[in-house]
N, C-alpha and C positions, 0 to 999 in steps of 0.2 A: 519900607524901602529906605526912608532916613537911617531909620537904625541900624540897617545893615550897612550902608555907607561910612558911618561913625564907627561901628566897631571896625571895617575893613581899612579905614584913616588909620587908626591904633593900631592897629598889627602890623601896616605898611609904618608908622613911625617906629614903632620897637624894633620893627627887623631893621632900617635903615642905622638905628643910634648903636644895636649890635653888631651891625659888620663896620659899620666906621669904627667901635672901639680898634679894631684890629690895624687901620690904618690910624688911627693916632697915639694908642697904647704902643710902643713897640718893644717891650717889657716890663714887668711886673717886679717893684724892688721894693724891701722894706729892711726893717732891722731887730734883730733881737738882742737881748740883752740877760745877763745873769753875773752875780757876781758869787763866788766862790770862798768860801771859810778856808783856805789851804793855802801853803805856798807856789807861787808861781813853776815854778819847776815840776812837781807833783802834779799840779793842777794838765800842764802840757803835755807828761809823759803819760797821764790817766788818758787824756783825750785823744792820744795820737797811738792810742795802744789798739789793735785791730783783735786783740782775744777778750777785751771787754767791753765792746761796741753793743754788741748783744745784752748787754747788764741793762743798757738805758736809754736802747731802741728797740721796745717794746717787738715791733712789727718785724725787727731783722731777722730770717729764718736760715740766712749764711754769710759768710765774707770770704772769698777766697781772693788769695794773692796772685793777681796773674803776671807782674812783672815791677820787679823794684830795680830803681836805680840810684846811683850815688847820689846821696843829699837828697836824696826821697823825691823830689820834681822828676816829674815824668812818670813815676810810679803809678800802674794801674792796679783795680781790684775790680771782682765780680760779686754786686750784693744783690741777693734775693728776700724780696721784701714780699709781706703777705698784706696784700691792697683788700680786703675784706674780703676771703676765701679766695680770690686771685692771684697769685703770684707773680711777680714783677720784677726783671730781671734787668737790674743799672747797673752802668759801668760808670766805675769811680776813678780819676784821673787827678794827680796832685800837681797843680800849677804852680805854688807857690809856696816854699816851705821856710822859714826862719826861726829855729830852734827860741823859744819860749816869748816868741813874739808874735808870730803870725803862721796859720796856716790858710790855703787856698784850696777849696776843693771842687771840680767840675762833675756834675751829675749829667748820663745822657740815659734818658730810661726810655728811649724810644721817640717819642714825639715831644718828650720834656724835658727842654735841657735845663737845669740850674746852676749857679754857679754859688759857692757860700766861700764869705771871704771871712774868716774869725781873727779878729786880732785880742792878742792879751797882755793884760795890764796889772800890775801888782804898786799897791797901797794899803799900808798900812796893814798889813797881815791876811789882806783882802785881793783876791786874784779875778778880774773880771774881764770876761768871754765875751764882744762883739759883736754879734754876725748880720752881716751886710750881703742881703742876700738880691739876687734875680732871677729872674723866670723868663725863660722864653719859646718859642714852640715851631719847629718849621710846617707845622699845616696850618695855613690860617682862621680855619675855626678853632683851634683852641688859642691861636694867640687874640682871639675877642673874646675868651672865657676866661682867660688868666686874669685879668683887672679884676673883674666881679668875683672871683674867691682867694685875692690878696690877704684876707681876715684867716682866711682857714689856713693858705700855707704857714704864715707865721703866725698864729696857734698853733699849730701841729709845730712847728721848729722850736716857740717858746717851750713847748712842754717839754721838747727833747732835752733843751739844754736845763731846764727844771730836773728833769731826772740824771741829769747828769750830774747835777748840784748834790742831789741826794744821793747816789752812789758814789761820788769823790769822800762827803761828810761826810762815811762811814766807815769808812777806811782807817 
């Protein structure tokens, strides 16, 4: 009877420190980084270009433009992403655009919104990608599951902008 007590202590403390993540977490940020062999210009127009997003987002299966506006802000797209034989269906929203300085872009893929803020920077022949990202979620169990796989979103972002490195360099 002890022992069932002690393991039922543990399972009432794990589920308690996971639903409080949700009220103390109240988004998930981190940042990636990558710095680029290219000039700054190239480097911007490669990145902001929507017919080769597919080169170096392995997962992307489409991009469609669903509405552009002047100076690109406010500009939507519809991507469908293949989430491991699932298909997954974000809409892409440009908050913030400044020609070879910064883009802003808002992710809502249903339950997940993220937002990645890229700023770029040129030195020395060396053009380097930012991205300042968050996570956040309007159902509350996943905004207690966002903290604990932090490591993975940005892994999965670092690789992105990694293979974007390798697609620009070859160019």
């Amino acid at each position: 009877m002890k022992t069932i007590k002690i393991i039922l202590g543990i399972i009432t403390a794990l589920v308690v420190v996971f639903f409080s993540t949700g009220l103390i977490v109240k988004e998930t940020t981190y940042t990636t980084e990558v710095s680029v062999n290219k000039p700054l210009e190239e480097v911007f127009a490669s990145f902001n270009n929507i017919n080769t997003v597919k080169k170096w987002i392995p997962e992307l299966q489409s991009i469609d433009t669903l509405e552009v506006k002047p100076g690109k802000i406010g500009s939507t797209f519809k991507m469908v992403v293949n989430n491991n034989g699932e298909q997954v269906v974000i809409k892409e929203k440009v908050l913030a655009y400044v020609p070879n300085e910064k883009v802003t872009l808002n992710y809502d893929a249903g339950n997940m919104l993220k937002v990645d803020d890229y700023t770029f920077a040129y030195n020395n022949g060396v053009t380097t990608i930012t991205n300042e990202s968050s996570c956040t979620s309007n159902k509350y169990i996943l905004s207690c599951l966002f903290p604990y796989f932090k490591g993975t979103f940005k892994q999965q972002d670092q690789g992105y902008l990694n293979n974007f490195k390798t697609f620009v360099e070859k160019q």
